[in-house]
VODOMI-66081 format. One record per atom (N, C-alpha, C): residue in one letter; x, y, z; residue number from 0; atom name. Coordinates in nm, 3 decimals. Layout:
<nodes>
<node><type>A</type><x>X</x><y>Y</y><z>Z</z><seq>NUM</seq><atom>CA</atom></node>
...
</nodes>
This chain:
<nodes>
<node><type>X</type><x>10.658</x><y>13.809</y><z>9.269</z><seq>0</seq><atom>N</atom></node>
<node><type>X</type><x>10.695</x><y>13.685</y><z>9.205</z><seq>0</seq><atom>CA</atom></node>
<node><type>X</type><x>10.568</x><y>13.602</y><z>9.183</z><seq>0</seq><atom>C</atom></node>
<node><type>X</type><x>10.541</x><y>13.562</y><z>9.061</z><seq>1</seq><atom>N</atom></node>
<node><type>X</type><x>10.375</x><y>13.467</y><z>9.019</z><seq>1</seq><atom>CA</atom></node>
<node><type>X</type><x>10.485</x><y>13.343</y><z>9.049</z><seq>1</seq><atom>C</atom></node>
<node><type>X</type><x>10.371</x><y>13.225</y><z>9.073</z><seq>2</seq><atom>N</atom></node>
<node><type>X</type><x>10.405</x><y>13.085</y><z>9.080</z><seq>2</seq><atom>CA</atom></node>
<node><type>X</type><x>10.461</x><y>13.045</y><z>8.950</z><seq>2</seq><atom>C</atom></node>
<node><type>X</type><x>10.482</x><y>13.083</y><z>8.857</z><seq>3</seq><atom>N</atom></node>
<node><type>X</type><x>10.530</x><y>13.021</y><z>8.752</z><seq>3</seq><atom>CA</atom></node>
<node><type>X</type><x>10.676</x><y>13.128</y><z>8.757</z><seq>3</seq><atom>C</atom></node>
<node><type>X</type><x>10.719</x><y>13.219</y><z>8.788</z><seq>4</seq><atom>N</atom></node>
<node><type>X</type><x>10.863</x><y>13.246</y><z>8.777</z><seq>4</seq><atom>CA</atom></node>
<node><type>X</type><x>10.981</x><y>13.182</y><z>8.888</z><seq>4</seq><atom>C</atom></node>
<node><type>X</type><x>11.046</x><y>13.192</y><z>8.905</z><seq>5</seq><atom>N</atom></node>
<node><type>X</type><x>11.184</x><y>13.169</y><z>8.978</z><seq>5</seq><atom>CA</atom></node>
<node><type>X</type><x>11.251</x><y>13.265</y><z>9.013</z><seq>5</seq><atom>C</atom></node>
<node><type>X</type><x>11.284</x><y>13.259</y><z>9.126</z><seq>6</seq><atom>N</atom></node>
<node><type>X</type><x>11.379</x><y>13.419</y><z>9.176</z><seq>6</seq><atom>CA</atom></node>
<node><type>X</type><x>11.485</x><y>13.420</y><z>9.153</z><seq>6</seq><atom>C</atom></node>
<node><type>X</type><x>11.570</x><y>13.481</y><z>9.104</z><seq>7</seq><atom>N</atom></node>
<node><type>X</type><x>11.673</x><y>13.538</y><z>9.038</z><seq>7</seq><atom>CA</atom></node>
<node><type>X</type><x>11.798</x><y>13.422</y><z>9.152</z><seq>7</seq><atom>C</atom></node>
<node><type>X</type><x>11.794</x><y>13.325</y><z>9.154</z><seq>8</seq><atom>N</atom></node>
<node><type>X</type><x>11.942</x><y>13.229</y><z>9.230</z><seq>8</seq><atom>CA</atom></node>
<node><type>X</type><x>12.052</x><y>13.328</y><z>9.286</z><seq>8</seq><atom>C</atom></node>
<node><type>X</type><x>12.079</x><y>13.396</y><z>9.194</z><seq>9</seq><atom>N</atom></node>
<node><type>X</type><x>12.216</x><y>13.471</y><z>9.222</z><seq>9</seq><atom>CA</atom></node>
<node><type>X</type><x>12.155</x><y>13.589</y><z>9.354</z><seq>9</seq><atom>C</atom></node>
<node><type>X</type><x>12.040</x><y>13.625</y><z>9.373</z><seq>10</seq><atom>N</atom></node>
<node><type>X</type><x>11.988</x><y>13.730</y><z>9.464</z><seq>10</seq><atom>CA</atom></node>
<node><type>X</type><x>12.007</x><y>13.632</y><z>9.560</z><seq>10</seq><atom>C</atom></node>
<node><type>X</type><x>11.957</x><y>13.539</y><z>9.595</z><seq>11</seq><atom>N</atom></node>
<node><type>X</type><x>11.928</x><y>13.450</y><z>9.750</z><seq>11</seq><atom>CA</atom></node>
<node><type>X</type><x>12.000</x><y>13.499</y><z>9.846</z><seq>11</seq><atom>C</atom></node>
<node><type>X</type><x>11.953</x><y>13.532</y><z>9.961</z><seq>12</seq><atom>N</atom></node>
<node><type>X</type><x>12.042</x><y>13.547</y><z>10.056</z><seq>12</seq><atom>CA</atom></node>
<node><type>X</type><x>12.139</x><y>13.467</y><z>10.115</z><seq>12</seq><atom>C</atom></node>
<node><type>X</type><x>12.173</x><y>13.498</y><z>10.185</z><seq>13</seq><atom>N</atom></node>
<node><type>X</type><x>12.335</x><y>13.412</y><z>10.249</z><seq>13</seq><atom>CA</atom></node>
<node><type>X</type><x>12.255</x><y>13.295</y><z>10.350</z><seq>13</seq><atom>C</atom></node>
<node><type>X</type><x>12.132</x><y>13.329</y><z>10.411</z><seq>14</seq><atom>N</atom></node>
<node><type>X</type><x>12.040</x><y>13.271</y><z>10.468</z><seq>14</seq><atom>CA</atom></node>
<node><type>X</type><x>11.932</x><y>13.154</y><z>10.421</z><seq>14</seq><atom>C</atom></node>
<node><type>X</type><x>11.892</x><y>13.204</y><z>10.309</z><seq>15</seq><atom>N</atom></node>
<node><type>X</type><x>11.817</x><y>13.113</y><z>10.225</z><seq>15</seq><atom>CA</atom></node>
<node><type>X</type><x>11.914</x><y>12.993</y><z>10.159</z><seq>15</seq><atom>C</atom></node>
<node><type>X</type><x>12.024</x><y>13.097</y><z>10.116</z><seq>16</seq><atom>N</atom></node>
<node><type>X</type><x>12.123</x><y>12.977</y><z>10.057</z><seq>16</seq><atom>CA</atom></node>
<node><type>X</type><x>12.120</x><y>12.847</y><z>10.154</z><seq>16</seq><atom>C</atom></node>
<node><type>X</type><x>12.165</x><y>12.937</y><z>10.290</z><seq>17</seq><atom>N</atom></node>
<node><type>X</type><x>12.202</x><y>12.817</y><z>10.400</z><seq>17</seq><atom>CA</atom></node>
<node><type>X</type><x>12.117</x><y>12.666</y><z>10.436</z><seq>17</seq><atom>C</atom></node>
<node><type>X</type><x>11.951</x><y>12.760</y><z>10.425</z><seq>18</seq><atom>N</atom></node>
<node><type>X</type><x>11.845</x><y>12.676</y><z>10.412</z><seq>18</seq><atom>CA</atom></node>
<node><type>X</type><x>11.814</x><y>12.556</y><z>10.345</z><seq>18</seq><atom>C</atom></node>
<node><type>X</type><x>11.868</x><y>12.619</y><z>10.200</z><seq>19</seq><atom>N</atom></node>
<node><type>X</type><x>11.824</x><y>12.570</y><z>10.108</z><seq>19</seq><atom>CA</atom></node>
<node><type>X</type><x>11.960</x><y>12.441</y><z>10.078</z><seq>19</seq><atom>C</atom></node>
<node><type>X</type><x>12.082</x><y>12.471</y><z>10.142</z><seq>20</seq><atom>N</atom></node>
<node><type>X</type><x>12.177</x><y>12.375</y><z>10.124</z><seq>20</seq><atom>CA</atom></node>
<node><type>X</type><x>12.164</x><y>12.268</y><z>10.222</z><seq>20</seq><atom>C</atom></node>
<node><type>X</type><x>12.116</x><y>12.309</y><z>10.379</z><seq>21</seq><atom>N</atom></node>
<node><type>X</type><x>12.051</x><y>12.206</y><z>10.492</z><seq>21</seq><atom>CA</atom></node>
<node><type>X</type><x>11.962</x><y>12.092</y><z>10.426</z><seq>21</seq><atom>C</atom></node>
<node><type>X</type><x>11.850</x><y>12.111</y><z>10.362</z><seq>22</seq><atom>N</atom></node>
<node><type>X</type><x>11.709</x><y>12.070</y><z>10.322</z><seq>22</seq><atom>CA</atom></node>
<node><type>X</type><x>11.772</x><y>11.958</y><z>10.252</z><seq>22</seq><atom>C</atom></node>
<node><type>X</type><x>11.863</x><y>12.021</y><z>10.119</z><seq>23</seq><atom>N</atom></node>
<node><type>X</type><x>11.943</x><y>11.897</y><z>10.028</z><seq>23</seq><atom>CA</atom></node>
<node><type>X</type><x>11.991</x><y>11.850</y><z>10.109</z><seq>23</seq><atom>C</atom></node>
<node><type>X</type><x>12.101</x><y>11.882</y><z>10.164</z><seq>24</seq><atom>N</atom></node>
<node><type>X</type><x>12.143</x><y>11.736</y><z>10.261</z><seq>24</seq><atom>CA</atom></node>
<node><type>X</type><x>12.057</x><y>11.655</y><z>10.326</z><seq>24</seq><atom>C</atom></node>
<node><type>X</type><x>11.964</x><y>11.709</y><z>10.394</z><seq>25</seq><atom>N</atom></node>
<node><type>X</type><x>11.844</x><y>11.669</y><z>10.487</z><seq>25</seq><atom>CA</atom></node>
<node><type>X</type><x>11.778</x><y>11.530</y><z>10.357</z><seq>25</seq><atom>C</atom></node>
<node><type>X</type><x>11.763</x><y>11.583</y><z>10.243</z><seq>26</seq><atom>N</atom></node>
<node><type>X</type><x>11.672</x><y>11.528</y><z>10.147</z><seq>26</seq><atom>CA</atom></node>
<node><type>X</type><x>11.739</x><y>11.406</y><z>10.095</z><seq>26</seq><atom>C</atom></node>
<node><type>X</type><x>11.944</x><y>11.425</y><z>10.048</z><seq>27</seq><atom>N</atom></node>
<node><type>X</type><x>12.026</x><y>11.335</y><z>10.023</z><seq>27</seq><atom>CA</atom></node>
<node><type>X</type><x>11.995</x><y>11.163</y><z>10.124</z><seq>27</seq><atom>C</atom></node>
<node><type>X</type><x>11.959</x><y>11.235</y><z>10.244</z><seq>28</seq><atom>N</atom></node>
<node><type>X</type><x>12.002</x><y>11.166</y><z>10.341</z><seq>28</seq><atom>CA</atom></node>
<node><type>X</type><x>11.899</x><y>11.075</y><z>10.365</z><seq>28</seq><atom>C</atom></node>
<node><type>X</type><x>11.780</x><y>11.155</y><z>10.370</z><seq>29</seq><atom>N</atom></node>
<node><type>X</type><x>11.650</x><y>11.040</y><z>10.313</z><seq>29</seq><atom>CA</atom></node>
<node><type>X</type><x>11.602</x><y>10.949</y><z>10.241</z><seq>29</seq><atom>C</atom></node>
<node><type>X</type><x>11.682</x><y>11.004</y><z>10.130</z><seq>30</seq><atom>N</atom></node>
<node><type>X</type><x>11.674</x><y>10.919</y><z>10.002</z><seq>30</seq><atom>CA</atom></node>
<node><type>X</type><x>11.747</x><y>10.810</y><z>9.994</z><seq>30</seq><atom>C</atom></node>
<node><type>X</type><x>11.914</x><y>10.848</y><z>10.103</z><seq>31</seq><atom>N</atom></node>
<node><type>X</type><x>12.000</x><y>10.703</y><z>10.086</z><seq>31</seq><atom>CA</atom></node>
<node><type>X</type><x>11.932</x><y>10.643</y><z>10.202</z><seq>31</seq><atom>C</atom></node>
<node><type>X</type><x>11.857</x><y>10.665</y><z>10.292</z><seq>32</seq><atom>N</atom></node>
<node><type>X</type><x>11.823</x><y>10.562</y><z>10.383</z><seq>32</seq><atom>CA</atom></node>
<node><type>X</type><x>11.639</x><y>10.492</y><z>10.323</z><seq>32</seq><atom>C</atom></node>
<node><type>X</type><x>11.605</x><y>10.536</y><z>10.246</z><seq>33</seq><atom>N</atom></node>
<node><type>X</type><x>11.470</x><y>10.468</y><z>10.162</z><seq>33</seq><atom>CA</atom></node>
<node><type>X</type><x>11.510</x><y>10.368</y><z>10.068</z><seq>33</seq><atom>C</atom></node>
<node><type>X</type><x>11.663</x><y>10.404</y><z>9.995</z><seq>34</seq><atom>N</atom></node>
<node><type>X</type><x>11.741</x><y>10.290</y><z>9.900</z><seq>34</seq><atom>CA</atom></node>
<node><type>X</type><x>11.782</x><y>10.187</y><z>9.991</z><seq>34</seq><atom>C</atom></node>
<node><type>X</type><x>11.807</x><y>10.273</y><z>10.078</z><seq>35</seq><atom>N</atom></node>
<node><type>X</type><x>11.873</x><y>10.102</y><z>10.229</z><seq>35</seq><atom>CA</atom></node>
<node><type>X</type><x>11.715</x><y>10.023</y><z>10.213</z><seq>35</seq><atom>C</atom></node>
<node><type>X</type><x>11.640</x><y>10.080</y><z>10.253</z><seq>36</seq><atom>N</atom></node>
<node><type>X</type><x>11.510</x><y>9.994</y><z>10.325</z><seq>36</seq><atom>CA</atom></node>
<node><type>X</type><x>11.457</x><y>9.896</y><z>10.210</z><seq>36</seq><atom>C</atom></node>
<node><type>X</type><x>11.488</x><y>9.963</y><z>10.078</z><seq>37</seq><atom>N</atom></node>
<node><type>X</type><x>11.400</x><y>9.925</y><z>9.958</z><seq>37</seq><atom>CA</atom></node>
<node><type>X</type><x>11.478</x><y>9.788</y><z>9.914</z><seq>37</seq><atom>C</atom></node>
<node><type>X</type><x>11.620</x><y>9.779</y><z>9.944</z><seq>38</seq><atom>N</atom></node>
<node><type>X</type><x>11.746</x><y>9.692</y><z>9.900</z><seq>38</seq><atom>CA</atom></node>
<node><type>X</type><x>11.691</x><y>9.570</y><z>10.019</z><seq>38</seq><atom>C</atom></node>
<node><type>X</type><x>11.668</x><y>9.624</y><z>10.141</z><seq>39</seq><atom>N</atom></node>
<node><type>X</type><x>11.665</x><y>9.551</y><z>10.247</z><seq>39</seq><atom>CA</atom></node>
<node><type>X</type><x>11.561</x><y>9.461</y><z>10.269</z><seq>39</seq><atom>C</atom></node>
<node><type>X</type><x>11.391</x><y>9.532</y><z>10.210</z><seq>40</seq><atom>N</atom></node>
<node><type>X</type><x>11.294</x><y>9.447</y><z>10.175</z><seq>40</seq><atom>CA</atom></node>
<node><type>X</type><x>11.325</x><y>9.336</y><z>10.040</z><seq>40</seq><atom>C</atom></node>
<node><type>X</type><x>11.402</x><y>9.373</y><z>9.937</z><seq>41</seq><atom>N</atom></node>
<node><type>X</type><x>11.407</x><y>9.282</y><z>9.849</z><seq>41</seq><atom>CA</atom></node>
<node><type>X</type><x>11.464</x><y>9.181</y><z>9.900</z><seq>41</seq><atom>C</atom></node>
<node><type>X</type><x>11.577</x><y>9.196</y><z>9.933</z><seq>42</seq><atom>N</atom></node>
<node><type>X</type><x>11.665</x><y>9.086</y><z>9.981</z><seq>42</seq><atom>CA</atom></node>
<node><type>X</type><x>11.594</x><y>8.994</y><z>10.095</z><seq>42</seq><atom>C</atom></node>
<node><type>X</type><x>11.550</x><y>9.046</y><z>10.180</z><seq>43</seq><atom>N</atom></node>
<node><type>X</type><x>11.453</x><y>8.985</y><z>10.299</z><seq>43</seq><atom>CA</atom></node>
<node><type>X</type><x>11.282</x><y>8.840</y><z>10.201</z><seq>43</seq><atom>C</atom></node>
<node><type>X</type><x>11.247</x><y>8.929</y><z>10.087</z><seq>44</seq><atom>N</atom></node>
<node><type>X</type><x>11.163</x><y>8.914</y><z>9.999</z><seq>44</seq><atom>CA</atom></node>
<node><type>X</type><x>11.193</x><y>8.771</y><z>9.932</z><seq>44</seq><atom>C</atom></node>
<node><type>X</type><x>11.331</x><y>8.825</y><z>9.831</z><seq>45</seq><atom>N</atom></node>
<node><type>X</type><x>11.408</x><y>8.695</y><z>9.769</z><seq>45</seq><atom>CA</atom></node>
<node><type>X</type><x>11.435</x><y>8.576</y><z>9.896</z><seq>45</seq><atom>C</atom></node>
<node><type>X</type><x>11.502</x><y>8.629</y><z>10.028</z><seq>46</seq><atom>N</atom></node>
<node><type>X</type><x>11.529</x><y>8.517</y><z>10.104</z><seq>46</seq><atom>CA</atom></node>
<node><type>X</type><x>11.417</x><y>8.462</y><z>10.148</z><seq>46</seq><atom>C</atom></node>
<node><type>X</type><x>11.292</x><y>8.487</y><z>10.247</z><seq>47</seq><atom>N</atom></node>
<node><type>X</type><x>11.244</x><y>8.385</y><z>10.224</z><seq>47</seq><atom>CA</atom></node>
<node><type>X</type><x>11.138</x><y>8.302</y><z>10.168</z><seq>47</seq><atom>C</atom></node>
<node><type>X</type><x>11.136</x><y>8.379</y><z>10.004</z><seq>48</seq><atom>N</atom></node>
<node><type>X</type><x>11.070</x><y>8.340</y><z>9.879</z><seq>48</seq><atom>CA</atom></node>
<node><type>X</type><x>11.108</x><y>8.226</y><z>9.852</z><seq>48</seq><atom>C</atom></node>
<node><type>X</type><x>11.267</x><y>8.202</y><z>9.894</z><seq>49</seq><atom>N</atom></node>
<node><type>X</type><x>11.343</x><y>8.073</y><z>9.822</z><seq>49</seq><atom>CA</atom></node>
<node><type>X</type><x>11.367</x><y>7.980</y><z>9.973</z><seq>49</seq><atom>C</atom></node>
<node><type>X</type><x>11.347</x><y>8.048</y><z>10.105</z><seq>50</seq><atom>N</atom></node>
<node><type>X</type><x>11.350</x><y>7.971</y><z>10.196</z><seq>50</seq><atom>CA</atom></node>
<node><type>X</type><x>11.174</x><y>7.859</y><z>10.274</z><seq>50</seq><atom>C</atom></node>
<node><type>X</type><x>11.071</x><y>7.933</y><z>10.180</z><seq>51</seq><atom>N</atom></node>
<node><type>X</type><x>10.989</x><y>7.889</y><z>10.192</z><seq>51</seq><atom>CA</atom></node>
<node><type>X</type><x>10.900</x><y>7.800</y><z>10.030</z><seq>51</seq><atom>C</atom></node>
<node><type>X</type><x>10.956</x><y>7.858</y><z>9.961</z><seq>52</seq><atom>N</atom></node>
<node><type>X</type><x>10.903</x><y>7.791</y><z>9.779</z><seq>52</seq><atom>CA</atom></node>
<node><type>X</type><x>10.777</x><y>7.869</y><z>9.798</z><seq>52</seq><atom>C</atom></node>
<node><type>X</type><x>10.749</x><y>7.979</y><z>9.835</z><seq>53</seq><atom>N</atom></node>
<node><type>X</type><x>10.635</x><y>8.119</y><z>9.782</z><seq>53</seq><atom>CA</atom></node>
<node><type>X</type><x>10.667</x><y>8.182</y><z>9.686</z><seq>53</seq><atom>C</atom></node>
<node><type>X</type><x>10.582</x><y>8.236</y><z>9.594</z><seq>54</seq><atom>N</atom></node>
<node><type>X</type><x>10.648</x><y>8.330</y><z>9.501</z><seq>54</seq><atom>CA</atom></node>
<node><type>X</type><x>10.686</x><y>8.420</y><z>9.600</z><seq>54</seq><atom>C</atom></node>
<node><type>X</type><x>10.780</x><y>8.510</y><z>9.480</z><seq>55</seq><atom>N</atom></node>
<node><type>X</type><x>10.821</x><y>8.657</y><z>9.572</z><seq>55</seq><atom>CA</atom></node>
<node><type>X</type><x>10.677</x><y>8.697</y><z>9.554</z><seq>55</seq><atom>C</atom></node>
<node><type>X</type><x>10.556</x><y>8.773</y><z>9.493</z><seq>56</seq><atom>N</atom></node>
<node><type>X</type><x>10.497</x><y>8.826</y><z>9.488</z><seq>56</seq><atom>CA</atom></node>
<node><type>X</type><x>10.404</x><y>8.791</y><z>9.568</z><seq>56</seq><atom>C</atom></node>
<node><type>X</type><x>10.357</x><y>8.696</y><z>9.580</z><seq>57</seq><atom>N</atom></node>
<node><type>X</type><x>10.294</x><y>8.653</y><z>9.700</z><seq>57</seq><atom>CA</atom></node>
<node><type>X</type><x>10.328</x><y>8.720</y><z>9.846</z><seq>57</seq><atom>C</atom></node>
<node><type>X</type><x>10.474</x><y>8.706</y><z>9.885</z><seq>58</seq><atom>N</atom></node>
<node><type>X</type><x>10.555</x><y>8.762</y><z>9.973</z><seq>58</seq><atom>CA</atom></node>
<node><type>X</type><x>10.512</x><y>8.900</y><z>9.990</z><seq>58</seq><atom>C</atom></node>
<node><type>X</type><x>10.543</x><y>8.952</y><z>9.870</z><seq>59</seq><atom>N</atom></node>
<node><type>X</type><x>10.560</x><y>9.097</y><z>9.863</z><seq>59</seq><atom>CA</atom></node>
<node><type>X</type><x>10.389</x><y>9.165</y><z>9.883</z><seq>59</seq><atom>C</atom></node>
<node><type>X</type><x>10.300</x><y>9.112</y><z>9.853</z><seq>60</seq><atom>N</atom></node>
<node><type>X</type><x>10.160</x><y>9.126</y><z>9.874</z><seq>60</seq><atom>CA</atom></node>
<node><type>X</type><x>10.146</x><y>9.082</y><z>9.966</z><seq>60</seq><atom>C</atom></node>
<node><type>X</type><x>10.163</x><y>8.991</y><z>10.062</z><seq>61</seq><atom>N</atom></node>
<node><type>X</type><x>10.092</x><y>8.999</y><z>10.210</z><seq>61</seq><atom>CA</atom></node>
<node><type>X</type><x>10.189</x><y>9.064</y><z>10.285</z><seq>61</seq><atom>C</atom></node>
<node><type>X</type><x>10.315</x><y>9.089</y><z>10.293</z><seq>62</seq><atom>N</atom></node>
<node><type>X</type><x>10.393</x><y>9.241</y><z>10.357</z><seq>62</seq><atom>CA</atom></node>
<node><type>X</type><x>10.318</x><y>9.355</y><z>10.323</z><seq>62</seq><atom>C</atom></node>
<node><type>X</type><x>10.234</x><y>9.396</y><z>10.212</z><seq>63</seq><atom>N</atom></node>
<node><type>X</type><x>10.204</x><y>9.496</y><z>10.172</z><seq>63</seq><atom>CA</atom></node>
<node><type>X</type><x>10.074</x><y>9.506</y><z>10.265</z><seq>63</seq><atom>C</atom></node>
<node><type>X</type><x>10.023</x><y>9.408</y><z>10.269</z><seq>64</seq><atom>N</atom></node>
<node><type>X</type><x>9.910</x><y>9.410</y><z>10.265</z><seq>64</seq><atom>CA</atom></node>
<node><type>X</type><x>9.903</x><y>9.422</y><z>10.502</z><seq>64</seq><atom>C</atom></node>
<node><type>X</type><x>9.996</x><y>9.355</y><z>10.524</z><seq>65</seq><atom>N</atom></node>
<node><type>X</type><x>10.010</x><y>9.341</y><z>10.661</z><seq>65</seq><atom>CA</atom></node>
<node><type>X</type><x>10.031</x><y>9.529</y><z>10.664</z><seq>65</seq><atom>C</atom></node>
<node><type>X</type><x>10.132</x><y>9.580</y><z>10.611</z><seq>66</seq><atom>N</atom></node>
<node><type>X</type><x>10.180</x><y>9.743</y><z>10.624</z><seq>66</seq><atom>CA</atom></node>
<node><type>X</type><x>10.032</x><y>9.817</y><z>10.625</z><seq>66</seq><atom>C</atom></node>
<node><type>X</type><x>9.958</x><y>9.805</y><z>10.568</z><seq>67</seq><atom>N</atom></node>
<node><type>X</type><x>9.850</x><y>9.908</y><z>10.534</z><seq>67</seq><atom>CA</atom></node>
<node><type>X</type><x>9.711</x><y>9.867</y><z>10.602</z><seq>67</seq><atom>C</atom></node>
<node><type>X</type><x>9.764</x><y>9.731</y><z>10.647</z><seq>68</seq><atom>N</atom></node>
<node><type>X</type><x>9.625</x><y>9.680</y><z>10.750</z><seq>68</seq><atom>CA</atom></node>
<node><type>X</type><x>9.535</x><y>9.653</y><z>10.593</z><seq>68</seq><atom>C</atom></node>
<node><type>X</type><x>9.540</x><y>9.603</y><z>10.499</z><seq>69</seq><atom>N</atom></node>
<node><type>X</type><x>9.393</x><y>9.615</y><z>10.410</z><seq>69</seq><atom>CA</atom></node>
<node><type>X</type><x>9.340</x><y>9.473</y><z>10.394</z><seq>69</seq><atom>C</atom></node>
<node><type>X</type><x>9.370</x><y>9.375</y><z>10.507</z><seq>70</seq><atom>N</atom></node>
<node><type>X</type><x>9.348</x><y>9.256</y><z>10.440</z><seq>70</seq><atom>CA</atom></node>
<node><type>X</type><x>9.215</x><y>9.252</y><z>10.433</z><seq>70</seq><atom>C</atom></node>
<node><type>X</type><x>9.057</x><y>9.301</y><z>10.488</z><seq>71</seq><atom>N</atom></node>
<node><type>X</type><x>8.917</x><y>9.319</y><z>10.444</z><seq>71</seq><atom>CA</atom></node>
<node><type>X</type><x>8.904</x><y>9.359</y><z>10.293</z><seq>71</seq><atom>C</atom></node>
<node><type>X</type><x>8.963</x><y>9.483</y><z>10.275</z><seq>72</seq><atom>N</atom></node>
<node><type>X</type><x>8.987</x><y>9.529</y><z>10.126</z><seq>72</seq><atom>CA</atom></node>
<node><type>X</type><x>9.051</x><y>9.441</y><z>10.032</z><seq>72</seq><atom>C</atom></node>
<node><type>X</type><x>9.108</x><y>9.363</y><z>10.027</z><seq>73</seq><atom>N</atom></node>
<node><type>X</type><x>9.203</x><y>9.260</y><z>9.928</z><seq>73</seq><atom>CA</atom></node>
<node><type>X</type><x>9.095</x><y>9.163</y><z>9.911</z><seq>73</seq><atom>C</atom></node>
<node><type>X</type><x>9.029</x><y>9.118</y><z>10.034</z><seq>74</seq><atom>N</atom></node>
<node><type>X</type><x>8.891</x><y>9.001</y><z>10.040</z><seq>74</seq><atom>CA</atom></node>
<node><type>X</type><x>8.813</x><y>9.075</y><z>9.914</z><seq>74</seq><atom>C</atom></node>
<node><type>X</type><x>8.797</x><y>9.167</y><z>9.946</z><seq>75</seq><atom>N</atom></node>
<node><type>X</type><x>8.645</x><y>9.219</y><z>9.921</z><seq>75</seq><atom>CA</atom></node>
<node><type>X</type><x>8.675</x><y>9.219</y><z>9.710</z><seq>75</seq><atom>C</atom></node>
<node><type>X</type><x>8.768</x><y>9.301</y><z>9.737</z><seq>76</seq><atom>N</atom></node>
<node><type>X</type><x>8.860</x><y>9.328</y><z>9.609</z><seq>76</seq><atom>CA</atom></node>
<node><type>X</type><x>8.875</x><y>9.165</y><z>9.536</z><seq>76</seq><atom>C</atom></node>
<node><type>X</type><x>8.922</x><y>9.084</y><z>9.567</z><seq>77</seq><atom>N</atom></node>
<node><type>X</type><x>8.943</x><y>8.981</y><z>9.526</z><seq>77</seq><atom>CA</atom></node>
<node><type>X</type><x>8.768</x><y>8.917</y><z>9.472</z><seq>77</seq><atom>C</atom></node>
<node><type>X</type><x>8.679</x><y>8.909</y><z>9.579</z><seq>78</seq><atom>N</atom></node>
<node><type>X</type><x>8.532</x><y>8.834</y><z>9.568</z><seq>78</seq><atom>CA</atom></node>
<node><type>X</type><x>8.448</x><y>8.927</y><z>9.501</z><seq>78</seq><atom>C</atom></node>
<node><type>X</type><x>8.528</x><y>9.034</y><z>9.449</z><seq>79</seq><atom>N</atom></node>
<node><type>X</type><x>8.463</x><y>9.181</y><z>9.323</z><seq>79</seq><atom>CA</atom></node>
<node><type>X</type><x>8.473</x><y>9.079</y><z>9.195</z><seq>79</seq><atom>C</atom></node>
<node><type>X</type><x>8.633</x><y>9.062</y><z>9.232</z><seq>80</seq><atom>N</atom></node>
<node><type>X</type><x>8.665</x><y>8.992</y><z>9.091</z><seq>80</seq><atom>CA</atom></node>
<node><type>X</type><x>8.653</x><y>8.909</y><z>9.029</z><seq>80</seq><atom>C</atom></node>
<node><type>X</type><x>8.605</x><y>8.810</y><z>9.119</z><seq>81</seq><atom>N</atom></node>
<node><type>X</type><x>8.554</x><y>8.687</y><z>9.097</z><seq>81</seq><atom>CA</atom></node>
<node><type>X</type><x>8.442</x><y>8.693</y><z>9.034</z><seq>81</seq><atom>C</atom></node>
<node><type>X</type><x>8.366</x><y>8.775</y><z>9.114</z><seq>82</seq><atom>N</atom></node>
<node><type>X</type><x>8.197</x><y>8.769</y><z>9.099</z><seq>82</seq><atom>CA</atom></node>
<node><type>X</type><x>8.222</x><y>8.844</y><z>8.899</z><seq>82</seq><atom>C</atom></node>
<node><type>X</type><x>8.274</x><y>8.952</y><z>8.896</z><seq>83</seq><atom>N</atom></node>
<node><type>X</type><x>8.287</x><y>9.020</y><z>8.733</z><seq>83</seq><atom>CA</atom></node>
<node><type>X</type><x>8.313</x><y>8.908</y><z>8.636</z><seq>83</seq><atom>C</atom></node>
<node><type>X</type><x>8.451</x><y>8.833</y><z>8.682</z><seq>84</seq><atom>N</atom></node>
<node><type>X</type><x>8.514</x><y>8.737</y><z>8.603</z><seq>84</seq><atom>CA</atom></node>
<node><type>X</type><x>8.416</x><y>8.602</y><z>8.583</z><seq>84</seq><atom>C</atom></node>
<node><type>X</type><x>8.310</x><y>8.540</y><z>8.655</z><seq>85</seq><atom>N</atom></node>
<node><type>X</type><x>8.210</x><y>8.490</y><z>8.654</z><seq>85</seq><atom>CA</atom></node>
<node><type>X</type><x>8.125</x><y>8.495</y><z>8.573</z><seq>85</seq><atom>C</atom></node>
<node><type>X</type><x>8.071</x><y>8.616</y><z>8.632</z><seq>86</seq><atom>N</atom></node>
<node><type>X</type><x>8.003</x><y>8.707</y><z>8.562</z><seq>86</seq><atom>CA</atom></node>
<node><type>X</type><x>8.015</x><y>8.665</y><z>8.372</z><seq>86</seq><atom>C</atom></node>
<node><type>X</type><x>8.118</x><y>8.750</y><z>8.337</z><seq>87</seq><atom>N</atom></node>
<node><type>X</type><x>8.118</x><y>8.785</y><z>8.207</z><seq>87</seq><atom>CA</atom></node>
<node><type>X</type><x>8.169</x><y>8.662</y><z>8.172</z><seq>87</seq><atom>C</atom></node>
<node><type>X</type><x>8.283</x><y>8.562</y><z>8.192</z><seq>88</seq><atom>N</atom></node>
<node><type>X</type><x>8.300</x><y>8.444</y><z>8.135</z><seq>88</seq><atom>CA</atom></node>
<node><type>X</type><x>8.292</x><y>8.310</y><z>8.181</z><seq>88</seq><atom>C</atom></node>
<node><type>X</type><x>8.187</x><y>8.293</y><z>8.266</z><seq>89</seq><atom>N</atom></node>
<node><type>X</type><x>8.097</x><y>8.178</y><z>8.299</z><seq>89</seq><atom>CA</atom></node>
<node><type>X</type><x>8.185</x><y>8.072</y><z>8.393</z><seq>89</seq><atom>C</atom></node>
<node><type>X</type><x>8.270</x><y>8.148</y><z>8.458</z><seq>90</seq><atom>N</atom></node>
<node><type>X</type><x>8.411</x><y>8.071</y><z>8.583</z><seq>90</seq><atom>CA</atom></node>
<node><type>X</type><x>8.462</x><y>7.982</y><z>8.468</z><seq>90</seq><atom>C</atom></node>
<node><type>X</type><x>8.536</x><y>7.949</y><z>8.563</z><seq>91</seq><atom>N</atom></node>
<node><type>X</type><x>8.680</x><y>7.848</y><z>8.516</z><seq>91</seq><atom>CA</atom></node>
<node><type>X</type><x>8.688</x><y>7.709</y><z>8.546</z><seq>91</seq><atom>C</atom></node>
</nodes>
């Protein structure tokens, strides 16, 4: 079998089938609990966007930014941009 064909479905064993029907469920099941989390950050996001008068995006960028630890990188990233935006059109 080359990487670009597919094995004949109807051959699979009774075993592989089994595998291969576990994994989907396994995969179903992941996916509805990533839609929970994703529903669960918005809503958390919207509430207290409107319980504090922050944008959501604001919100949603320092959660992001707390998750991945990058707040050095966002500095740095940010005082890049400044310095370019300066740079080429003489600040604001």
């Amino acid at each position: 079998m080359t990487s670009n064909s597919q094995p004949n479905i109807g051959a699979l064993s009774i075993e592989k089938r089994a595998k291969l029907k576990d994994a989907i469920t396994k995969i179903d099941g992941s996916l509805t609990r990533i839609l929970g989390e994703r529903t669960f950050i918005k809503e958390t996001i919207d509430k207290v966007a409107d319980e504090t008068g922050l944008e959501k995006k604001l919100v949603r960028k320092l959660a992001k930014t707390i998750h991945k630890a990058s707040y050095k990188m966002e500095v740095q990233e940010n005082e890049t941009f400044d310095e370019l935006y300066n740079t080429l059109y003489g600040g604001a």
